[in-house]
N, CA, C and O atoms as a Tinker XYZ file with bonds, in Angstrom:
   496  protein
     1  N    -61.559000   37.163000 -123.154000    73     2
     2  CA   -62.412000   36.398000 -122.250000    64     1     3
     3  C    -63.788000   36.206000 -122.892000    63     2     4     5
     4  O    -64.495000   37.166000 -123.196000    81     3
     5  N    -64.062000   35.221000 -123.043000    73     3     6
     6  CA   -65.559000   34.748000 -123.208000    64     5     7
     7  C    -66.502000   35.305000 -122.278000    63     6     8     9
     8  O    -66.485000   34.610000 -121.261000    81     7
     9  N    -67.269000   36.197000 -122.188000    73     7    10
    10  CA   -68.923000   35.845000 -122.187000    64     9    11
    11  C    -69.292000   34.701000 -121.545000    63    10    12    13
    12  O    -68.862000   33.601000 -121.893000    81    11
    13  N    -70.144000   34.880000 -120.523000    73    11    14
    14  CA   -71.262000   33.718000 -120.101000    64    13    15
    15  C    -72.190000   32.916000 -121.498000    63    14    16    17
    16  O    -72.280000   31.723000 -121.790000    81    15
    17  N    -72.699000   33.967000 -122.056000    73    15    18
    18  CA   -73.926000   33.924000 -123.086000    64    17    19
    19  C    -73.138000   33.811000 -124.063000    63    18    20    21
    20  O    -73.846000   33.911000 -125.065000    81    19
    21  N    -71.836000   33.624000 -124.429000    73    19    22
    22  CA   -70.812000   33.409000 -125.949000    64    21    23
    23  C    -70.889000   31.886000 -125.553000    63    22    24    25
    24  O    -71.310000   31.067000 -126.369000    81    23
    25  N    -70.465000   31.504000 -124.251000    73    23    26
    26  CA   -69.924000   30.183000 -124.205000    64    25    27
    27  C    -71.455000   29.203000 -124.233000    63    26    28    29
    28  O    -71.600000   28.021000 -124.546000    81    27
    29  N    -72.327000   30.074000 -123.841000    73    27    30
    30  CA   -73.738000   29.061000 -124.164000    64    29    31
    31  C    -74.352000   29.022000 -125.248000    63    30    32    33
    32  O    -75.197000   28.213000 -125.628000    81    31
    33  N    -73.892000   29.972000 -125.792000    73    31    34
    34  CA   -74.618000   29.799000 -127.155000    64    33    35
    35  C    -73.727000   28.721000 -127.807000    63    34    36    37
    36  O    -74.165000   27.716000 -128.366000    81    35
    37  N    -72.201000   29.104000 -127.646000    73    35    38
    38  CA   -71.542000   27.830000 -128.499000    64    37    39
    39  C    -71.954000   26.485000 -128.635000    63    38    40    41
    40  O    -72.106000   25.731000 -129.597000    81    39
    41  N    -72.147000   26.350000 -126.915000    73    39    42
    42  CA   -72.415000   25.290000 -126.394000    64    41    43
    43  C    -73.891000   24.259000 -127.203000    63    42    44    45
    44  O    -73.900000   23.104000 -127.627000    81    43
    45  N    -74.912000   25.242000 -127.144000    73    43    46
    46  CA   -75.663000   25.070000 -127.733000    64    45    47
    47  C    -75.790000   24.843000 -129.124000    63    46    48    49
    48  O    -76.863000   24.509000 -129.627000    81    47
    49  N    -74.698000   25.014000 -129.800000    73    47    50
    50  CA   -74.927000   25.090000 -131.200000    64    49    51
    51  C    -74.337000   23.196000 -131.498000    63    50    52    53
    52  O    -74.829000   22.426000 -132.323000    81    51
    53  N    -73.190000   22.894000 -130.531000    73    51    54
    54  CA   -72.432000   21.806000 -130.356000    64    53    55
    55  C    -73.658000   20.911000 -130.150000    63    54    56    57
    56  O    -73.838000   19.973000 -130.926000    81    55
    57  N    -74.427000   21.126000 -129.243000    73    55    58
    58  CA   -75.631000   20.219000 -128.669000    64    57    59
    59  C    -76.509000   20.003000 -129.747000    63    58    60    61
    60  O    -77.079000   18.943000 -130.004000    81    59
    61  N    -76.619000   21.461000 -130.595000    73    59    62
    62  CA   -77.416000   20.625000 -132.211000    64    61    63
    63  C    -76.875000   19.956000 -132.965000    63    62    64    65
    64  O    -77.467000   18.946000 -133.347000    81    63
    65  N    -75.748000   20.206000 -133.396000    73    63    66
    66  CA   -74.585000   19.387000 -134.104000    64    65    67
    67  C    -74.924000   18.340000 -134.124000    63    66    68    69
    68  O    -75.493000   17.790000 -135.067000    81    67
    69  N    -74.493000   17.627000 -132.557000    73    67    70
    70  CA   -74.700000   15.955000 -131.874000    64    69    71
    71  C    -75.855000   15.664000 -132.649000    63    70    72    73
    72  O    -75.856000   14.796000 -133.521000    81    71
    73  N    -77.178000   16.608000 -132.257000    73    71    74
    74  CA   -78.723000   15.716000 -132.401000    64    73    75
    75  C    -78.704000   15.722000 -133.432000    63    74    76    77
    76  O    -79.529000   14.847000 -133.692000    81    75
    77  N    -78.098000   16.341000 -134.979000    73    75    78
    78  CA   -78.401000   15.910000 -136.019000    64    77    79
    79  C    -77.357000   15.078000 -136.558000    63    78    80    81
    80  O    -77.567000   14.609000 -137.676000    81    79
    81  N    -76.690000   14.908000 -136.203000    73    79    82
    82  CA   -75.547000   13.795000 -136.240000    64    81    83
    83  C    -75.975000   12.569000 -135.899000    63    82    84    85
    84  O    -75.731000   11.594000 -136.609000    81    83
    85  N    -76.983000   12.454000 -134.245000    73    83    86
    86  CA   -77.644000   11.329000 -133.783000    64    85    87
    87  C    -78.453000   11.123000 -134.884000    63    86    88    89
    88  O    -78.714000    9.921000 -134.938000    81    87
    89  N    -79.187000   11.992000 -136.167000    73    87    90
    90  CA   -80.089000   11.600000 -136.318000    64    89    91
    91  C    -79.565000   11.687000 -137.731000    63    90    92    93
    92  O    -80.294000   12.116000 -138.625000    81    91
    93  N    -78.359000   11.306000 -137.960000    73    91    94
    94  CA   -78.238000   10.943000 -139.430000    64    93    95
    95  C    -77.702000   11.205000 -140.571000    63    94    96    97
    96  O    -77.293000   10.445000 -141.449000    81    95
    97  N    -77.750000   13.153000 -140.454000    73    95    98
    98  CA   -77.668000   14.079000 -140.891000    64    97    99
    99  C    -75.994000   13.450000 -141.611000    63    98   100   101
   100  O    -75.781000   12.238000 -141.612000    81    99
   101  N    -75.017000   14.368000 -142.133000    73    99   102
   102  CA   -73.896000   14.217000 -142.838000    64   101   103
   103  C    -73.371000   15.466000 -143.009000    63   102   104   105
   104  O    -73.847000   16.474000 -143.531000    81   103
   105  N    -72.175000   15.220000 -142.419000    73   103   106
   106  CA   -71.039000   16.705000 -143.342000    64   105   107
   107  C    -71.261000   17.934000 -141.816000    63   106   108   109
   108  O    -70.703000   19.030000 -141.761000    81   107
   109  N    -72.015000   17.477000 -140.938000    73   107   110
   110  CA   -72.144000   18.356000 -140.092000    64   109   111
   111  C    -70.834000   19.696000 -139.385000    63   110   112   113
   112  O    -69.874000   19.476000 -138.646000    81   111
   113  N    -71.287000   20.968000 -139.950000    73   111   114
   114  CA   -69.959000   21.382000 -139.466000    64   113   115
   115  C    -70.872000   22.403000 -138.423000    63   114   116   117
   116  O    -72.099000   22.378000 -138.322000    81   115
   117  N    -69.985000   23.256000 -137.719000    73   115   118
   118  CA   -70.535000   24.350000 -137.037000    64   117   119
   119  C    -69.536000   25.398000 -137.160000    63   118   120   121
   120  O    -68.472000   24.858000 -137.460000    81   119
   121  N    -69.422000   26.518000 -137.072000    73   119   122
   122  CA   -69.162000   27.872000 -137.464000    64   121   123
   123  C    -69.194000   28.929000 -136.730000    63   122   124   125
   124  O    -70.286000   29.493000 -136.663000    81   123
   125  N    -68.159000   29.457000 -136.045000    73   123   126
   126  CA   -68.311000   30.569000 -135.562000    64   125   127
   127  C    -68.445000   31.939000 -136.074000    63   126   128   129
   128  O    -67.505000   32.395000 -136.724000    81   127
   129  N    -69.255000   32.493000 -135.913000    73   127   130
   130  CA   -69.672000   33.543000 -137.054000    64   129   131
   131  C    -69.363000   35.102000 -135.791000    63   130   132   133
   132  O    -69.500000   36.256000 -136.198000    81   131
   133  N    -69.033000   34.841000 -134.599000    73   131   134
   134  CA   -68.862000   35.949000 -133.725000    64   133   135
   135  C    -68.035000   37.030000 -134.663000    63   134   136   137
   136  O    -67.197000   36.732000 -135.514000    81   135
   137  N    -68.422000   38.200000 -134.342000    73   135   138
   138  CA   -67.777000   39.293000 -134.780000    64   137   139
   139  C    -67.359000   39.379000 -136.596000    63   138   140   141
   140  O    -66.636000   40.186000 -137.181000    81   139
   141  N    -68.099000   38.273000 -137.097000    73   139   142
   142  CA   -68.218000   38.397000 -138.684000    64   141   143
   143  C    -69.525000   38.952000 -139.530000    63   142   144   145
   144  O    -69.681000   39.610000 -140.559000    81   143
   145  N    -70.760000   38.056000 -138.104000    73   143   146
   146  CA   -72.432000   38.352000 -138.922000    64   145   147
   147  C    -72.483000   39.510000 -137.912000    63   146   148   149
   148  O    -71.726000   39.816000 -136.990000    81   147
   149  N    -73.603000   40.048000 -138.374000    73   147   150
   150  CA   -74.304000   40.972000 -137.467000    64   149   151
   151  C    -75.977000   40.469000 -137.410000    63   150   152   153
   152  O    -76.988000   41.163000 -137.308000    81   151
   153  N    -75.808000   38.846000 -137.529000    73   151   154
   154  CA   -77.453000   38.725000 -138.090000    64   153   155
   155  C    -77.231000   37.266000 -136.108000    63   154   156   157
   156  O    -77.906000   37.257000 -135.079000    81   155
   157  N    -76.283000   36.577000 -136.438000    73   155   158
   158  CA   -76.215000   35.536000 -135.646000    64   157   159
   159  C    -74.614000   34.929000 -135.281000    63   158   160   161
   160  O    -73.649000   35.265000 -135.968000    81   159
   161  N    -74.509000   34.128000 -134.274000    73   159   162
   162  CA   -73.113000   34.033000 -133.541000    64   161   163
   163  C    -72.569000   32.905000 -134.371000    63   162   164   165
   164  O    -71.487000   32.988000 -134.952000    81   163
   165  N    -73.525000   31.608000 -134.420000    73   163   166
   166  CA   -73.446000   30.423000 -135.014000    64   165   167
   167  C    -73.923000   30.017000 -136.177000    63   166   168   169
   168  O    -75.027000   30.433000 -136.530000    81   167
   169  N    -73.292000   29.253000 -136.882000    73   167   170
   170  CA   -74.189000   28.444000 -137.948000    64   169   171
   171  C    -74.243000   27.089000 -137.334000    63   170   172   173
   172  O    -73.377000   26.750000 -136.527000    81   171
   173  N    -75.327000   26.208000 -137.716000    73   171   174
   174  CA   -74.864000   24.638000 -137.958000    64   173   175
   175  C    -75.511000   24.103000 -138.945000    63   174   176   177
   176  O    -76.726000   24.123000 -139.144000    81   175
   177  N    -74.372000   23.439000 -139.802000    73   175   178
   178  CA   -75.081000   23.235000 -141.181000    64   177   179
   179  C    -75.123000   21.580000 -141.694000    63   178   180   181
   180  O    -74.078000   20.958000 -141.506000    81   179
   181  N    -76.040000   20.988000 -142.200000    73   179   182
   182  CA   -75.674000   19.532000 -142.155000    64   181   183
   183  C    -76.388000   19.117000 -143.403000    63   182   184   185
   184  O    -77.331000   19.768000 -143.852000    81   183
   185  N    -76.059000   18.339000 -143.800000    73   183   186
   186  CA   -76.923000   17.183000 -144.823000    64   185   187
   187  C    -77.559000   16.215000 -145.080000    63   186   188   189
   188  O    -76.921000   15.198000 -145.351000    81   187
   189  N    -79.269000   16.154000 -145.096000    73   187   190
   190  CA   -80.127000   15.479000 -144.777000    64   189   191
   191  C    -80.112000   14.258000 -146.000000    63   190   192   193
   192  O    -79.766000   14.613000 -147.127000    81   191
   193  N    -80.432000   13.041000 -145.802000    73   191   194
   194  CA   -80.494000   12.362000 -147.104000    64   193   195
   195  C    -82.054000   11.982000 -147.183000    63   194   196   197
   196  O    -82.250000   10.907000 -147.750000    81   195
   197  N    -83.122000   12.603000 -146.760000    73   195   198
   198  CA   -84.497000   12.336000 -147.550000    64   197   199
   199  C    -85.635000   13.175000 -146.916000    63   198   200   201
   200  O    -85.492000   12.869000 -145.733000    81   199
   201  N    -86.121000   13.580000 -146.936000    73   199   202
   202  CA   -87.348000   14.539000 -146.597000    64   201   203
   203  C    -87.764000   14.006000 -145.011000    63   202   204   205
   204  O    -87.996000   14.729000 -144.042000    81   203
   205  N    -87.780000   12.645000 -145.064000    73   203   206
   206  CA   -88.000000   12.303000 -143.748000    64   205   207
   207  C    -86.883000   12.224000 -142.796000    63   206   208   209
   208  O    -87.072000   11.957000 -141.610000    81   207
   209  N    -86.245000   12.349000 -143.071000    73   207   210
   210  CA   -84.615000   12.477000 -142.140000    64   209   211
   211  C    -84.319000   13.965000 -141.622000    63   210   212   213
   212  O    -83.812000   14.346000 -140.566000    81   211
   213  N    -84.857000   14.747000 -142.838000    73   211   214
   214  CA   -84.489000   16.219000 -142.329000    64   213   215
   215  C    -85.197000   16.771000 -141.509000    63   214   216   217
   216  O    -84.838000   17.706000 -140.794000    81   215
   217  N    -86.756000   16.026000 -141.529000    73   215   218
   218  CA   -88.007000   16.710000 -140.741000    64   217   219
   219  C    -87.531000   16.582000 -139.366000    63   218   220   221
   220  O    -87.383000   17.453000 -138.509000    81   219
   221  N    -87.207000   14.642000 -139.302000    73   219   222
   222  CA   -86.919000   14.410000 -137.993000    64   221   223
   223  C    -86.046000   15.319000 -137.369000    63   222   224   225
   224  O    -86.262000   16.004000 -136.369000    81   223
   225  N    -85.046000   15.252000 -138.062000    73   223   226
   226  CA   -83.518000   16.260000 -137.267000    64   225   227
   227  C    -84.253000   17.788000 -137.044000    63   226   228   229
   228  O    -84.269000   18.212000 -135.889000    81   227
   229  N    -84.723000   18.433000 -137.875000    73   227   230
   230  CA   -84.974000   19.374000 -137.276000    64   229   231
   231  C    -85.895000   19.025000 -136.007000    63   230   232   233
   232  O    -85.378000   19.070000 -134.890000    81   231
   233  N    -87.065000   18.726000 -136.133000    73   231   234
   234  CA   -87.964000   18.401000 -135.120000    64   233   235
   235  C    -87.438000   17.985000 -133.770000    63   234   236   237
   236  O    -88.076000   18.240000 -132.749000    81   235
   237  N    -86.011000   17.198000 -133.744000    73   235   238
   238  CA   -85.455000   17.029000 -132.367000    64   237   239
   239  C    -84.900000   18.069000 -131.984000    63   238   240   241
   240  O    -84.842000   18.180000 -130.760000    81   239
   241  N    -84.205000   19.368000 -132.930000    73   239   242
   242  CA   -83.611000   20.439000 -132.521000    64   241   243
   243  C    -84.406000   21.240000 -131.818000    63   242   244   245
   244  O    -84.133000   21.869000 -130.795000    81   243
   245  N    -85.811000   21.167000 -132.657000    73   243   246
   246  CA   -86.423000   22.115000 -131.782000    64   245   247
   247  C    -87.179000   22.026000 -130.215000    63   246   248   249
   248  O    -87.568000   22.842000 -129.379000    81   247
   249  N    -87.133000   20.341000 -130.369000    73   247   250
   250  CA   -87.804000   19.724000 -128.806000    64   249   251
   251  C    -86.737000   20.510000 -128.103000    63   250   252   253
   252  O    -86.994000   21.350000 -127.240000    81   251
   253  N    -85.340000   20.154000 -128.575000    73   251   254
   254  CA   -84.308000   20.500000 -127.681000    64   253   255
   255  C    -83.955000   21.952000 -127.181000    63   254   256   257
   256  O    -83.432000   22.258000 -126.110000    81   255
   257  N    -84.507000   23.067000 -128.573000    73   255   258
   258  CA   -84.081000   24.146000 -127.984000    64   257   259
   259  C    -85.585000   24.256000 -126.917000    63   258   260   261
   260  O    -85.179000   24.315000 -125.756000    81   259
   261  N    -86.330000   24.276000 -126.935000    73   259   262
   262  CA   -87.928000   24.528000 -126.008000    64   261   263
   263  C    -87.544000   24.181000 -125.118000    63   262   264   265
   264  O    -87.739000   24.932000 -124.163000    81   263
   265  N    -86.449000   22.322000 -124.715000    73   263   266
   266  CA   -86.472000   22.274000 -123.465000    64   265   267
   267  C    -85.359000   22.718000 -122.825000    63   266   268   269
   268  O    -85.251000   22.291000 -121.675000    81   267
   269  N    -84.432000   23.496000 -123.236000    73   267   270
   270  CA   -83.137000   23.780000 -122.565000    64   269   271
   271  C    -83.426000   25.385000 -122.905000    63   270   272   273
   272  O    -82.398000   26.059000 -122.828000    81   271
   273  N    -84.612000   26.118000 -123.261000    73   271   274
   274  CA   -84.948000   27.537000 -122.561000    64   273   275
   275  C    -84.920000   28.220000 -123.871000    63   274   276   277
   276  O    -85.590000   29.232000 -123.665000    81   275
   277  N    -84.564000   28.241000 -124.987000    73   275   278
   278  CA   -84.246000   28.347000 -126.457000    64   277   279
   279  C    -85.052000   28.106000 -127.632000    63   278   280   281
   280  O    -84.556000   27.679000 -128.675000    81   279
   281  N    -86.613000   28.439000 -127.459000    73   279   282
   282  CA   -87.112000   28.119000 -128.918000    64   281   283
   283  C    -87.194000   28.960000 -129.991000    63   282   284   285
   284  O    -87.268000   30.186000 -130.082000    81   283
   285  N    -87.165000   27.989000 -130.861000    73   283   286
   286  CA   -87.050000   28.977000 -132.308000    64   285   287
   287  C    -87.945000   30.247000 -132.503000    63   286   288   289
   288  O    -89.069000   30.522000 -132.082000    81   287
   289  N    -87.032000   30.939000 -133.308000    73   287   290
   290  CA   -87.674000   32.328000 -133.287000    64   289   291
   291  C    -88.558000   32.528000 -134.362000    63   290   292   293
   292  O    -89.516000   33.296000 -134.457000    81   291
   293  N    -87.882000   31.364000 -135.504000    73   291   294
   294  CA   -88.329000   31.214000 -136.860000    64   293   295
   295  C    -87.806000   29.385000 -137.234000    63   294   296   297
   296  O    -86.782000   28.741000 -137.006000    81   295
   297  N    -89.149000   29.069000 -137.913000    73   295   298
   298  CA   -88.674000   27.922000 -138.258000    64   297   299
   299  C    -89.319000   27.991000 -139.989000    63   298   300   301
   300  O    -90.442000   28.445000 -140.208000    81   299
   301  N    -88.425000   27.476000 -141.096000    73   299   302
   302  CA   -89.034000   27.531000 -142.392000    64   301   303
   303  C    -88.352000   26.211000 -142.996000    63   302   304   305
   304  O    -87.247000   25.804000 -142.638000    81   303
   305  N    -89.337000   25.467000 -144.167000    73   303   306
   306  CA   -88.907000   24.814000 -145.076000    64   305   307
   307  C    -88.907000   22.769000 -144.642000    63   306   308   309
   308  O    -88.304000   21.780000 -145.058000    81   307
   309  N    -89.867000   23.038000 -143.702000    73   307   310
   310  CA   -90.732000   21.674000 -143.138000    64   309   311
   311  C    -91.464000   20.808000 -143.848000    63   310   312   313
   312  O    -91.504000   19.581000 -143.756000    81   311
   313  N    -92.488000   22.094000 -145.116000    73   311   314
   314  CA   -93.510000   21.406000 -145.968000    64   313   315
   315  C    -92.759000   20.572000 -146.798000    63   314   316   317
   316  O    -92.814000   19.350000 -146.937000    81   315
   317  N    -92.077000   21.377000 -147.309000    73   315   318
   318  CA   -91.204000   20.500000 -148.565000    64   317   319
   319  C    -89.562000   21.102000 -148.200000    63   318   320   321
   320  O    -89.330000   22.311000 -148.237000    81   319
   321  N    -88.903000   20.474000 -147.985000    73   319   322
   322  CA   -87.621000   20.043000 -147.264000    64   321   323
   323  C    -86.559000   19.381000 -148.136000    63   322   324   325
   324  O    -86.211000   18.228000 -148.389000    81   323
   325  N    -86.077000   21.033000 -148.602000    73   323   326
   326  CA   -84.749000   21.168000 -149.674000    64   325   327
   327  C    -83.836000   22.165000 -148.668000    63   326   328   329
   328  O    -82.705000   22.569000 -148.937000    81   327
   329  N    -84.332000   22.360000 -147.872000    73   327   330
   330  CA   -83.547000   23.554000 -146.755000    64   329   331
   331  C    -84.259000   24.010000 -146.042000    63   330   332   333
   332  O    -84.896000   25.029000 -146.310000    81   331
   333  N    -84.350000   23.307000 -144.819000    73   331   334
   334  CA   -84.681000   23.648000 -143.402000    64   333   335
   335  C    -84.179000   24.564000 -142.851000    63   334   336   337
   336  O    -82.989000   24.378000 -142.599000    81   335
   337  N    -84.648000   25.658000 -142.495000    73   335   338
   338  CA   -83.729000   26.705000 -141.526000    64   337   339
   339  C    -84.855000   27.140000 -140.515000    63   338   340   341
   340  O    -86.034000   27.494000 -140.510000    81   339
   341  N    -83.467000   26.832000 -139.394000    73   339   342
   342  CA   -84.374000   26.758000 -137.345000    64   341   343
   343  C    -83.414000   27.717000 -137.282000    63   342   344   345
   344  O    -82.238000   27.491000 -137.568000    81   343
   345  N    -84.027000   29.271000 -136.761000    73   343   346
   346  CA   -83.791000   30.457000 -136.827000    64   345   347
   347  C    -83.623000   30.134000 -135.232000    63   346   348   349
   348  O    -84.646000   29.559000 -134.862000    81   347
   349  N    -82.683000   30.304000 -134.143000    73   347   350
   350  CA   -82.956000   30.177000 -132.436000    64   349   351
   351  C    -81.852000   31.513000 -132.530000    63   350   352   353
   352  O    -80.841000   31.494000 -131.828000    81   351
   353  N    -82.103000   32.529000 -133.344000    73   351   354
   354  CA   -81.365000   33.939000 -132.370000    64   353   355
   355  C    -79.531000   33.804000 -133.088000    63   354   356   357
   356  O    -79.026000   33.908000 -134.206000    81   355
   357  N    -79.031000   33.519000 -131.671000    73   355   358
   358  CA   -77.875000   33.246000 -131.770000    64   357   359
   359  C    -77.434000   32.386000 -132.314000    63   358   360   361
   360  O    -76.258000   32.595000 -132.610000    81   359
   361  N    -77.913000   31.184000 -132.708000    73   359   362
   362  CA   -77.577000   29.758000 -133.362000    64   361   363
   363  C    -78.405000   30.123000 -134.243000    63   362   364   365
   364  O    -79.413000   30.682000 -133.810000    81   363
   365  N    -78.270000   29.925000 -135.904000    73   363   366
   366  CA   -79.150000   29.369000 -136.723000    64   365   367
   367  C    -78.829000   27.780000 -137.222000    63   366   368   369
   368  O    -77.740000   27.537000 -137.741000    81   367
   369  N    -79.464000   27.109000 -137.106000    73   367   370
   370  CA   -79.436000   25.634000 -137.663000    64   369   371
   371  C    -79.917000   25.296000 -139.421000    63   370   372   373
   372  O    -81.127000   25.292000 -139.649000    81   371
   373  N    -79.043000   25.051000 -140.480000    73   371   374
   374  CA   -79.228000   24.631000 -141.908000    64   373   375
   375  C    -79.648000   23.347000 -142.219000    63   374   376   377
   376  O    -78.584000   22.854000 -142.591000    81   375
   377  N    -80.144000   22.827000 -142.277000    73   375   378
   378  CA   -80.422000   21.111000 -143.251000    64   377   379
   379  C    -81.150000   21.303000 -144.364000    63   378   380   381
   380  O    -82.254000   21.579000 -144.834000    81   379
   381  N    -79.733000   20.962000 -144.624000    73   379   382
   382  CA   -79.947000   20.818000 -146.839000    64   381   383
   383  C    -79.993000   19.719000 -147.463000    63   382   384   385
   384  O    -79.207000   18.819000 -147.168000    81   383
   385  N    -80.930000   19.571000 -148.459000    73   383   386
   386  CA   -80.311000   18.632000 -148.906000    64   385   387
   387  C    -78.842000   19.117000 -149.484000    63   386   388   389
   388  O    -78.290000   20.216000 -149.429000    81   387
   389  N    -78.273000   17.387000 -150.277000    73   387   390
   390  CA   -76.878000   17.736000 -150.174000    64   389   391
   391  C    -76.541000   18.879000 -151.917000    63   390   392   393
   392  O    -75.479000   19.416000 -152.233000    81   391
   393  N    -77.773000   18.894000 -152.630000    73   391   394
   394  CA   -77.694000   19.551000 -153.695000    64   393   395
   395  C    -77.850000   21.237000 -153.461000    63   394   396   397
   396  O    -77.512000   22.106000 -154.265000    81   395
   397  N    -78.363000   21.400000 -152.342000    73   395   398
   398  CA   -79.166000   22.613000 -151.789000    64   397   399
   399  C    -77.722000   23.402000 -151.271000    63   398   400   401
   400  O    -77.480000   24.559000 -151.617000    81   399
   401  N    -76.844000   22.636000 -150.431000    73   399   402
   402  CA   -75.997000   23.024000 -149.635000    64   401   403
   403  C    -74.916000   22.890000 -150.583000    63   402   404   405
   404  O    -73.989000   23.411000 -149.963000    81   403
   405  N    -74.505000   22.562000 -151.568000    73   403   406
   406  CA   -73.980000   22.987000 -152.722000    64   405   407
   407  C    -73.744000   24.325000 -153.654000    63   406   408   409
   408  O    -72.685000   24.858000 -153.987000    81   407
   409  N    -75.249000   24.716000 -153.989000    73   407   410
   410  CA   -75.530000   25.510000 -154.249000    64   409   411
   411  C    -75.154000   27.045000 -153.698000    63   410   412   413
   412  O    -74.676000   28.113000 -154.081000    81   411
   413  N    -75.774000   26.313000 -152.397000    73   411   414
   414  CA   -75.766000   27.886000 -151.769000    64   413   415
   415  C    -74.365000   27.870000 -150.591000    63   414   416   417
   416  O    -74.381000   28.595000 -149.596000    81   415
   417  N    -73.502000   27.169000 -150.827000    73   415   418
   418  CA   -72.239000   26.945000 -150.343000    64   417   419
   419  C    -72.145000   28.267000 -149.411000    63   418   420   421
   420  O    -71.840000   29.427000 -149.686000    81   419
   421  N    -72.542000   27.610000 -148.148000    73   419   422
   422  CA   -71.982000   29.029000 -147.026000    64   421   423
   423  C    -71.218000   28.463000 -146.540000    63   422   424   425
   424  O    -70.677000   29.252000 -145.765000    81   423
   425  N    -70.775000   27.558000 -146.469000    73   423   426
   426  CA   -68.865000   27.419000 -146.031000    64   425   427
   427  C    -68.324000   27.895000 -146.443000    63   426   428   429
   428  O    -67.420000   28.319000 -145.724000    81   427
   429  N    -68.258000   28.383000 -148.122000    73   427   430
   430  CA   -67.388000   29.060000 -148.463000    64   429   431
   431  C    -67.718000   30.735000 -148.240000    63   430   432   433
   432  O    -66.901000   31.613000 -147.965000    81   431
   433  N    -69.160000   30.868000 -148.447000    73   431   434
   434  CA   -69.383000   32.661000 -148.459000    64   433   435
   435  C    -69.004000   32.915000 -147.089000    63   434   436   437
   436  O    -68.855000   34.127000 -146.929000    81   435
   437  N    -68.716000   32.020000 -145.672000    73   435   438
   438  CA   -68.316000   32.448000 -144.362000    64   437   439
   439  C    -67.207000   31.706000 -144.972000    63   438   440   441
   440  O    -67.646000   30.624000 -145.361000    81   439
   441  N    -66.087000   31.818000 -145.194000    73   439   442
   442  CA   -65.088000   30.814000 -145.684000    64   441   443
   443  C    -63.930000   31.008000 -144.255000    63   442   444   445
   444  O    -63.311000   30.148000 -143.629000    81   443
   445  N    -63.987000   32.808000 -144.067000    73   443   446
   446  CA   -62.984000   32.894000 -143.001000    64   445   447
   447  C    -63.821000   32.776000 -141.587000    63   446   448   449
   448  O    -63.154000   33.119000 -140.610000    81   447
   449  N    -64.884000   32.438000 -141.368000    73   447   450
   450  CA   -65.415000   31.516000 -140.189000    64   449   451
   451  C    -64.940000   30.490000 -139.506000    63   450   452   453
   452  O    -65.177000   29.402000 -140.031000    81   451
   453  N    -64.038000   30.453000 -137.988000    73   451   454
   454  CA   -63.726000   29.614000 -137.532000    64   453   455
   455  C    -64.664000   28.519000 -137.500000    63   454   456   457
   456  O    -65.868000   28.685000 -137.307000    81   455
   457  N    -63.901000   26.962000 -137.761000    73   455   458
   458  CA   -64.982000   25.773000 -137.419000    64   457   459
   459  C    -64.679000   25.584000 -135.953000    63   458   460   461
   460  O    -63.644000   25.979000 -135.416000    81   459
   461  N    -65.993000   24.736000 -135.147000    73   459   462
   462  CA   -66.318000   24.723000 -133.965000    64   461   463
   463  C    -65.968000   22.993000 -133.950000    63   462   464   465
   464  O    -66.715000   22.362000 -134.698000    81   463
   465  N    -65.177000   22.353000 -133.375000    73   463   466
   466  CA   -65.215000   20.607000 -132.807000    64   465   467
   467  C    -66.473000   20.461000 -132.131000    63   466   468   469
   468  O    -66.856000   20.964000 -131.074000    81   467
   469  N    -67.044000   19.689000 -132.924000    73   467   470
   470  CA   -68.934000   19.275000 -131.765000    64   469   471
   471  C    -68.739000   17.999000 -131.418000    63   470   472   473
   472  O    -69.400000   17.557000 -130.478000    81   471
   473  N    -67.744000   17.102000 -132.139000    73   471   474
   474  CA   -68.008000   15.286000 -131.804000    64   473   475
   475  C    -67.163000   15.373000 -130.359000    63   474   476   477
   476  O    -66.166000   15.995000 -129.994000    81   475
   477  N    -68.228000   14.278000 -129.630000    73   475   478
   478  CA   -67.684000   13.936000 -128.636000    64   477   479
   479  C    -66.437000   13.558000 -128.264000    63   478   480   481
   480  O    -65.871000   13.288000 -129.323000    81   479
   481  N    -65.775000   13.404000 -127.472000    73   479   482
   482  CA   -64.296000   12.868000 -127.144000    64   481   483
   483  C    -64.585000   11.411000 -127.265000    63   482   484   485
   484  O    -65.723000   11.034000 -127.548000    81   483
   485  N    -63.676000   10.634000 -127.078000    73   483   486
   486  CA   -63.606000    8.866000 -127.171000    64   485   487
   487  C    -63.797000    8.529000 -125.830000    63   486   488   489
   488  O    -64.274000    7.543000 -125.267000    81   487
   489  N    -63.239000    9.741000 -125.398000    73   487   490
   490  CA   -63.407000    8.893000 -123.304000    64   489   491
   491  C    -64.624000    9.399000 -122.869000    63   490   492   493
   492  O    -64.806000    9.085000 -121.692000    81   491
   493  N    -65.690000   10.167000 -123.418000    73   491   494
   494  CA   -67.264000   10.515000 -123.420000    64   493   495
   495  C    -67.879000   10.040000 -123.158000    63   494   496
   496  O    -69.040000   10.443000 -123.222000    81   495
């Protein structure tokens, strides 16, 4: 059985997904990390294509976590934006560029991390 606070955090991680998806981002996956990290529940990891694309996406994540009760605990990598990371607790949010997220390939170092479906349905 799920948790109240498992199924909102998921939830929440799905809801960043979307906004950086709305906003451009690429490759967006999400990750269940329950009972693997001991640091956080979620990842969401995506690929920005220019300094100004990544600022934005993060910047809507974080309107979003402030207004749905959730602000970041830690936010780094705004000035110069090769890897954004929005620290919110249970969710951490990634935007890499796509050379960055290469590199430091945490799809594969969480490799046995269930993926999470965030895109909307068609009848949505």
């Amino acid at each position: 059985m799920v948790r109240e606070d498992e199924a909102k955090d998921r939830q929440f991680a799905i809801e960043l997904a979307r906004i950086v998806a709305d906003d451009k981002c690429e490759e967006v996956t999400v990750m269940d990390l329950r009972g693997m990290s001991p640091v956080t529940d979620f990842f969401v990891i995506c690929s920005g294509t220019s300094d100004r694309q990544m600022r934005t996406a993060a910047e809507h994540a974080v309107e979003y976590g402030k207004k749905v009760g959730e602000p970041p605990f830690t936010l780094s990598g705004l000035e110069s934006p090769t890897w954004v990371l929005i620290d919110f607790v249970n969710v951490v949010l990634h935007v890499f560029t796509p050379e960055h997220r290469t590199y430091y390939d945490l799809e594969l170092l969480w490799g046995d991390a269930p993926r999470v479906e965030w895109r909307r349905s068609a009848s949505a």
